[in-house]
The first five atom37 places (N, CA, C, CB, O) and aatype in JSON, in Angstrom:
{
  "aatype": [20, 20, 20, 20, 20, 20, 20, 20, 20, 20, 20, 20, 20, 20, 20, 20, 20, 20, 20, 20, 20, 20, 20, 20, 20, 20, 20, 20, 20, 20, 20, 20, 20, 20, 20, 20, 20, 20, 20, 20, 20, 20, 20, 20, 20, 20, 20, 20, 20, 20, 20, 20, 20, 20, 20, 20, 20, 20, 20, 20, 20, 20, 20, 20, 20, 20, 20, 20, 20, 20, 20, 20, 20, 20, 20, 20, 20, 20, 20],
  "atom_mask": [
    [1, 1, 1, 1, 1],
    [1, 1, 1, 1, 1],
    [1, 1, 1, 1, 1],
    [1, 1, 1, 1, 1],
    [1, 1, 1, 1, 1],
    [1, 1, 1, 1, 1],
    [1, 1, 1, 1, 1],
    [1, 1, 1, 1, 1],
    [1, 1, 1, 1, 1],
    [1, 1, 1, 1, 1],
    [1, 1, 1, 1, 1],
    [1, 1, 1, 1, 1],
    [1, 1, 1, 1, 1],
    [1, 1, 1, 1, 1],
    [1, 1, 1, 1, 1],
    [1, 1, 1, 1, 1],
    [1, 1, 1, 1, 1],
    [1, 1, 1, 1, 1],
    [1, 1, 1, 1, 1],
    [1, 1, 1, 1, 1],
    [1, 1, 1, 1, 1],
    [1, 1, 1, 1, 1],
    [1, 1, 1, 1, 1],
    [1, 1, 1, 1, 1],
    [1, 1, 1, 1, 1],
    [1, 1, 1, 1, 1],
    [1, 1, 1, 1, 1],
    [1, 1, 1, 1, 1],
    [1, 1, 1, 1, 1],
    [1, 1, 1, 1, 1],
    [1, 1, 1, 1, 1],
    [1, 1, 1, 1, 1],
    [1, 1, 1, 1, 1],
    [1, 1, 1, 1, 1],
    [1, 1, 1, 1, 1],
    [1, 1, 1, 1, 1],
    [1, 1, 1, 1, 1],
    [1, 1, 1, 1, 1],
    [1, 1, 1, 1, 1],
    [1, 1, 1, 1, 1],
    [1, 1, 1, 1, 1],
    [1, 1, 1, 1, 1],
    [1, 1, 1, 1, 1],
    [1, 1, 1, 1, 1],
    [1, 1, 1, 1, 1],
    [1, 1, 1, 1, 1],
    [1, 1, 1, 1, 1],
    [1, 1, 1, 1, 1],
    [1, 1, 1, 1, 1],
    [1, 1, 1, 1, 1],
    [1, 1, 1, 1, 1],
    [1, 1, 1, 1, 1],
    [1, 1, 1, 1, 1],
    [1, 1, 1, 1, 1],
    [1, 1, 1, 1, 1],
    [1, 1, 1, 1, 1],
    [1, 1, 1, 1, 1],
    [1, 1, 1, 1, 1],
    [1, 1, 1, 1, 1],
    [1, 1, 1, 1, 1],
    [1, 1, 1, 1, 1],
    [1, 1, 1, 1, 1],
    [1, 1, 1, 1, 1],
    [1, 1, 1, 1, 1],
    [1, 1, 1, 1, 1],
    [1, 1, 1, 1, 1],
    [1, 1, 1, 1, 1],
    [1, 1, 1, 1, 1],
    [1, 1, 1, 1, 1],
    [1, 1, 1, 1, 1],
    [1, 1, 1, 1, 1],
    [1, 1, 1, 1, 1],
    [1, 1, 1, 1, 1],
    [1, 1, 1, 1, 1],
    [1, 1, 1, 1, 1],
    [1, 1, 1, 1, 1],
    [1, 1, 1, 1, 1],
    [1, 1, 1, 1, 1],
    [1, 1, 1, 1, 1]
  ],
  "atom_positions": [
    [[-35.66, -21.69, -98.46], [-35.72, -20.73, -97.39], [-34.5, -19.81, -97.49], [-35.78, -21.45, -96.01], [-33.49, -20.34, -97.96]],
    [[-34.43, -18.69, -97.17], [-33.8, -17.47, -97.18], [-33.56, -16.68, -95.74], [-34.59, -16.66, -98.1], [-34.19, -16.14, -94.83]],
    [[-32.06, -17.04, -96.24], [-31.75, -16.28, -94.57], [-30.74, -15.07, -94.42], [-30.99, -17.46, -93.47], [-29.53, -15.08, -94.66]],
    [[-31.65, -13.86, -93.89], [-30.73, -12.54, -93.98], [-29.88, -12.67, -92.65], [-31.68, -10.97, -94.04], [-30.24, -12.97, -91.51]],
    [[-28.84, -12.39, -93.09], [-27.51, -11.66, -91.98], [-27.24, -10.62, -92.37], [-26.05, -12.29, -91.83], [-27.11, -10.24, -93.53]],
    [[-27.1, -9.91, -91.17], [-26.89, -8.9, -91.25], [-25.63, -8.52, -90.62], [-27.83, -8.39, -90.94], [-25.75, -8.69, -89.41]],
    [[-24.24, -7.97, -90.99], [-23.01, -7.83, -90.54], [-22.83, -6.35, -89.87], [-22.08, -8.13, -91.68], [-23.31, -5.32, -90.34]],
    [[-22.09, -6.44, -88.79], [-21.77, -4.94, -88.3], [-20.68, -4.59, -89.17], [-21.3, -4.76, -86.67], [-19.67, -5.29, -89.2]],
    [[-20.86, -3.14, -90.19], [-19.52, -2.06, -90.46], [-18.51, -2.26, -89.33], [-20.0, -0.3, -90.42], [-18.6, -2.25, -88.1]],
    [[-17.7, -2.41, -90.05], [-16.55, -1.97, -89.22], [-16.01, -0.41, -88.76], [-15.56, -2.52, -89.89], [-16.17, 0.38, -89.69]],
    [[-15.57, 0.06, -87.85], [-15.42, 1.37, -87.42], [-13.92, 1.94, -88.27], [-15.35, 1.36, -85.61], [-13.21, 0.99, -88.61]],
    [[-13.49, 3.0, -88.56], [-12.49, 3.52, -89.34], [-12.24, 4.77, -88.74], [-12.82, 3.6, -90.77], [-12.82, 5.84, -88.94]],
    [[-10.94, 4.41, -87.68], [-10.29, 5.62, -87.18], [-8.8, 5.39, -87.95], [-10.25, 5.7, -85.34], [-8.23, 4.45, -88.51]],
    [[-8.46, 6.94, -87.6], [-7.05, 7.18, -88.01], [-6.27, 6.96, -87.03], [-6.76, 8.43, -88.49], [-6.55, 6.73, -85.85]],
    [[-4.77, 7.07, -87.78], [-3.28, 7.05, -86.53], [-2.17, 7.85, -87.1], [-2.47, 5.29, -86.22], [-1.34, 7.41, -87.89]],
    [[-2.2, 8.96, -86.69], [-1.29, 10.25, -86.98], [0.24, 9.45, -86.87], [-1.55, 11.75, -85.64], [0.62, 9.19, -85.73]],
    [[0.99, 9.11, -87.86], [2.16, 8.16, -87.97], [3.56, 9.86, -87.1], [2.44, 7.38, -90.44], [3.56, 11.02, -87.52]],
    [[4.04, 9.57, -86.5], [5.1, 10.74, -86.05], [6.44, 10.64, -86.52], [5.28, 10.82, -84.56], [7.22, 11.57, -86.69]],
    [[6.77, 8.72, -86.82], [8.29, 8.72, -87.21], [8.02, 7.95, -88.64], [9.48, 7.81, -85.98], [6.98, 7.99, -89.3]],
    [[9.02, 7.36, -88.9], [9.06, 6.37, -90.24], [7.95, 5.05, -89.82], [10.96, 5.67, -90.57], [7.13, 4.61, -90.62]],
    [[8.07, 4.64, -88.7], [6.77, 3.3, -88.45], [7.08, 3.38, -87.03], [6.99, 1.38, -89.26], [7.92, 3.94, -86.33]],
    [[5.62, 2.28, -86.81], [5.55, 1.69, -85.86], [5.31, 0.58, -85.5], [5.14, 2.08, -85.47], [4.77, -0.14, -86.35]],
    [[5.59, 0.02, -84.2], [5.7, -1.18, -84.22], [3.6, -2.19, -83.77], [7.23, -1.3, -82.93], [2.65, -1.57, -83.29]],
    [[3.58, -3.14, -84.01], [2.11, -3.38, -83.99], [1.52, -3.45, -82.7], [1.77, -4.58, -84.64], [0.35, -3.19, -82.4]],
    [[2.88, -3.99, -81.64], [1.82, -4.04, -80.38], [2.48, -2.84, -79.54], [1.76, -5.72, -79.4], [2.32, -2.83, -78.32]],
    [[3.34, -1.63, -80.27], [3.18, -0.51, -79.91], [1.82, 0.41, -80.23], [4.23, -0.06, -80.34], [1.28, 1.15, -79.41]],
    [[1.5, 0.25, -81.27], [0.33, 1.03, -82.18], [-1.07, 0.5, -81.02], [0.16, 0.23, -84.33], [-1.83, 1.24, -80.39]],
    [[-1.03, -0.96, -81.05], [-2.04, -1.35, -80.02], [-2.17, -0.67, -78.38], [-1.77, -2.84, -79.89], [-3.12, -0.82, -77.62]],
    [[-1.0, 0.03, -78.14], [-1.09, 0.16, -76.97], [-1.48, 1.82, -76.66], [0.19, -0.42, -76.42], [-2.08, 2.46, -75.8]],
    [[-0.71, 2.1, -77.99], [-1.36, 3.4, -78.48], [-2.5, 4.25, -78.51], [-1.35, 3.35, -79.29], [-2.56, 5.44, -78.19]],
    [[-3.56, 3.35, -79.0], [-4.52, 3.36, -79.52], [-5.72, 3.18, -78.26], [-4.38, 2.38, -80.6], [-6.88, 3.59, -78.29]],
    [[-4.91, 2.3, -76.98], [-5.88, 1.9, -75.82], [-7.0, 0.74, -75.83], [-6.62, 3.06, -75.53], [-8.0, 0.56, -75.15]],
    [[-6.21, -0.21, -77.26], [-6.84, -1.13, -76.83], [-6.41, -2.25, -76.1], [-7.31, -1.41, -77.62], [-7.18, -3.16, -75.82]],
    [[-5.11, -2.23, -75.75], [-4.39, -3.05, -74.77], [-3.86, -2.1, -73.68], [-3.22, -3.88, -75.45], [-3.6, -0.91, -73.91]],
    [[-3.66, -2.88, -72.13], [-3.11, -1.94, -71.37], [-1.42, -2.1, -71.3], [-3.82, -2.05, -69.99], [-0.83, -1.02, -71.23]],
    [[-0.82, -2.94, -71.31], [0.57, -3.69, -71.68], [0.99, -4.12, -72.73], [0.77, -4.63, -71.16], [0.24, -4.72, -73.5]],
    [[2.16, -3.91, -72.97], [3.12, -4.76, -73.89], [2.9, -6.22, -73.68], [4.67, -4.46, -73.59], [2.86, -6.91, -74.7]],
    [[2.75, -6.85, -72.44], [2.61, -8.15, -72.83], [1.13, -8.59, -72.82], [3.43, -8.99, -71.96], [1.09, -9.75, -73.2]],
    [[-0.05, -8.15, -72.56], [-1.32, -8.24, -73.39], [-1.55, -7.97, -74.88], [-2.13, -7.44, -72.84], [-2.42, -8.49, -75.58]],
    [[-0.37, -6.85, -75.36], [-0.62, -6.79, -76.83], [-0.03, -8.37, -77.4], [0.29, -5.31, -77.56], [-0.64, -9.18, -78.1]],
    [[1.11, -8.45, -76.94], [1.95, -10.01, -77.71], [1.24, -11.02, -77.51], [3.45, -10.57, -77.11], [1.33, -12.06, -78.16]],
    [[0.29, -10.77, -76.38], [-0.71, -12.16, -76.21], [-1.95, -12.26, -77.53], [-1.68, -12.01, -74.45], [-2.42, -13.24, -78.11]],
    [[-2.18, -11.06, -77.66], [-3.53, -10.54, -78.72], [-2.84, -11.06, -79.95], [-3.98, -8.56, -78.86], [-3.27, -11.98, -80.64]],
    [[-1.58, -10.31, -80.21], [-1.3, -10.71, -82.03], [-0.84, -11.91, -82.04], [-0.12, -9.8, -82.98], [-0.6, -12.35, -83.16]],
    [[-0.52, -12.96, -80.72], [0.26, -14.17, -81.09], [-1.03, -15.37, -81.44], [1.43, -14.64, -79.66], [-0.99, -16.44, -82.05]],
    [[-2.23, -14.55, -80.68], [-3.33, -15.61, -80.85], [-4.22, -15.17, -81.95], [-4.2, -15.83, -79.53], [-5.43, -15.37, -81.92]],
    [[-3.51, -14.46, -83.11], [-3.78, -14.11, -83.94], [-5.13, -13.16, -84.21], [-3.6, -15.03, -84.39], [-5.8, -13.29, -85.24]],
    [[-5.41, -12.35, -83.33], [-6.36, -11.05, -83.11], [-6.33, -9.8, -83.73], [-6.29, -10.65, -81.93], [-7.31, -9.06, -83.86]],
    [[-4.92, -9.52, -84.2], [-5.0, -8.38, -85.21], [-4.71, -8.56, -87.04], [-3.88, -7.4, -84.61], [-3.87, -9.28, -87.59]],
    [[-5.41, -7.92, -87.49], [-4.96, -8.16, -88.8], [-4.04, -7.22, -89.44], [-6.01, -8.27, -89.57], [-4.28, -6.03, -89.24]],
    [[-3.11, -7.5, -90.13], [-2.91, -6.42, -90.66], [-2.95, -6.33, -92.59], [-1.6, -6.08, -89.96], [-2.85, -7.29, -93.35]],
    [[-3.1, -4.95, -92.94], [-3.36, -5.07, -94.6], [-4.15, -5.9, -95.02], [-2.3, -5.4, -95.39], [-4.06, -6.39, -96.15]],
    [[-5.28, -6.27, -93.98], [-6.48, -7.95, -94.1], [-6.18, -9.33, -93.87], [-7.01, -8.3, -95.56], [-7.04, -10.21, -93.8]],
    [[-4.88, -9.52, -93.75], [-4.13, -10.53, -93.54], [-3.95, -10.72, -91.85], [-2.82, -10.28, -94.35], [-3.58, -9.67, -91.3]],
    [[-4.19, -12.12, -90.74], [-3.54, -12.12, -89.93], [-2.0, -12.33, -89.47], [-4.1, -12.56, -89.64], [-1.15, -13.06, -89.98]],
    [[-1.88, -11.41, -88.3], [-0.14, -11.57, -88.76], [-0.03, -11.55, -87.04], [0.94, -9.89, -89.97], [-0.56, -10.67, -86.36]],
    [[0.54, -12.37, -86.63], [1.26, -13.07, -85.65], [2.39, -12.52, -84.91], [1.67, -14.1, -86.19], [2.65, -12.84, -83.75]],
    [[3.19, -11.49, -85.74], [4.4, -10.91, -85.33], [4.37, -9.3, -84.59], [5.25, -10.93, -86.64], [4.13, -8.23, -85.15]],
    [[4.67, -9.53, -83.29], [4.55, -7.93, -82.61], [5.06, -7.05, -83.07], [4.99, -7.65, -81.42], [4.45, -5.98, -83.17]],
    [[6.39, -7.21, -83.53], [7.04, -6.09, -84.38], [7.12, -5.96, -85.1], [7.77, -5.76, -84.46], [8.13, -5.47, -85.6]],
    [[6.21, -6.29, -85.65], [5.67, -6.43, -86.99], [5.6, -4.28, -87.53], [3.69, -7.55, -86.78], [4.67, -3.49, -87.37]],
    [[6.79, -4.09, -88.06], [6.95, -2.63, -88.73], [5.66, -2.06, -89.54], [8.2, -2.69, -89.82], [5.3, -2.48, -90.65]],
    [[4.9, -0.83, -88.64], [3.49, -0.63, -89.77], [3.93, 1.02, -90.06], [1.39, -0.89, -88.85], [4.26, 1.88, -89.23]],
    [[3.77, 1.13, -91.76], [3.97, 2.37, -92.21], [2.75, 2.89, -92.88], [5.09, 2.39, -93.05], [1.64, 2.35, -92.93]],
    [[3.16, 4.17, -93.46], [2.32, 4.97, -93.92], [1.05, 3.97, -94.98], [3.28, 6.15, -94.68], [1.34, 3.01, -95.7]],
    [[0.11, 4.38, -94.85], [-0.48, 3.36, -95.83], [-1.33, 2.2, -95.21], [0.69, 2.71, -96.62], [-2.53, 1.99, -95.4]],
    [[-0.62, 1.63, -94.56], [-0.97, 0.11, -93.86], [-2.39, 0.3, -93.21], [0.24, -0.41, -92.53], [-3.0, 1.36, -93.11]],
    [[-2.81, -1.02, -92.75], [-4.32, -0.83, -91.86], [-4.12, -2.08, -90.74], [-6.05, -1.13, -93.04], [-3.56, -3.16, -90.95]],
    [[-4.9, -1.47, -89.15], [-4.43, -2.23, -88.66], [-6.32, -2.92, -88.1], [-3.1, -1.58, -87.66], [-7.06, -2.24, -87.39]],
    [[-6.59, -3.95, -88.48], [-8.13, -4.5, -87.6], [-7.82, -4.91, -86.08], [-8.89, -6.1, -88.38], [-6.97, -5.66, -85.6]],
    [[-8.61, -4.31, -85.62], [-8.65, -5.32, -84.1], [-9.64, -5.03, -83.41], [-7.49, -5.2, -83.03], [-9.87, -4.02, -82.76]],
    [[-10.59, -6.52, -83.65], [-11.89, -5.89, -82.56], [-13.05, -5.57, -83.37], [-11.51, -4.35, -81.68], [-13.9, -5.05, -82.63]],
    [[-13.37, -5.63, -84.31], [-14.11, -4.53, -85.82], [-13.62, -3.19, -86.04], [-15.82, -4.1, -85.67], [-14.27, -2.47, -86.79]],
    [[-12.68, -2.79, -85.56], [-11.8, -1.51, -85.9], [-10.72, -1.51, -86.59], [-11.37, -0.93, -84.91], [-9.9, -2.42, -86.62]],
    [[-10.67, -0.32, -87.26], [-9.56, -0.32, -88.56], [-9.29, 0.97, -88.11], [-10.05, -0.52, -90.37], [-9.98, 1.99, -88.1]],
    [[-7.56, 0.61, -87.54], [-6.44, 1.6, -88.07], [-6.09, 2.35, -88.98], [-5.7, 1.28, -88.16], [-4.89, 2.08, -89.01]],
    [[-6.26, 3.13, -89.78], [-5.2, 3.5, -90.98], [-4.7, 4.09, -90.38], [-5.41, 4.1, -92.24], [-5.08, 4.71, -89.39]],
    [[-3.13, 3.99, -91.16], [-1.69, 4.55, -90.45], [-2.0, 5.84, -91.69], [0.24, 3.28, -90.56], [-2.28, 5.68, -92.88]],
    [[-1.85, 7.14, -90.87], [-1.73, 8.14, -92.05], [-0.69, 9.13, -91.49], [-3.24, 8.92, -92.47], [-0.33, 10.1, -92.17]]
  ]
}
């Protein structure tokens, strides 16, 4: 027996970078998918965002040019 799944695409917005980086649960708050600083630290500590595909745990976690941020089926690129 044969069983199709079918996966949702993930969505791919941008993030106009303004200085050298930013921080991850700044970018989150940025972006409007958190309303607080301490809802974002709750999201990345329970390991909800990915970053570069990897989960990463750390709020200040420094994101530069290049980087990608998941959260939710959405992808950041920092450009």
């Amino acid at each position: 027996m044969k069983i199709n799944v079918k996966v949702a695409k993930k969505e791919v917005k941008e993030f106009k970078l303004k200085g050298d980086f930013i921080r991850l649960d700044d970018l989150l708050k940025n972006v409007g998918v958190v309303q607080t600083g301490g809802h974002a630290k709750i999201e990345i500590q329970n390991g909800m965002a990915k970053v570069n595909g990897e989960v990463c745990e750390m709020r200040g976690k420094k994101l530069r040019l290049g980087d990608e941020v998941e959260y939710e089926r959405v992808i950041y690129k920092i450009v």
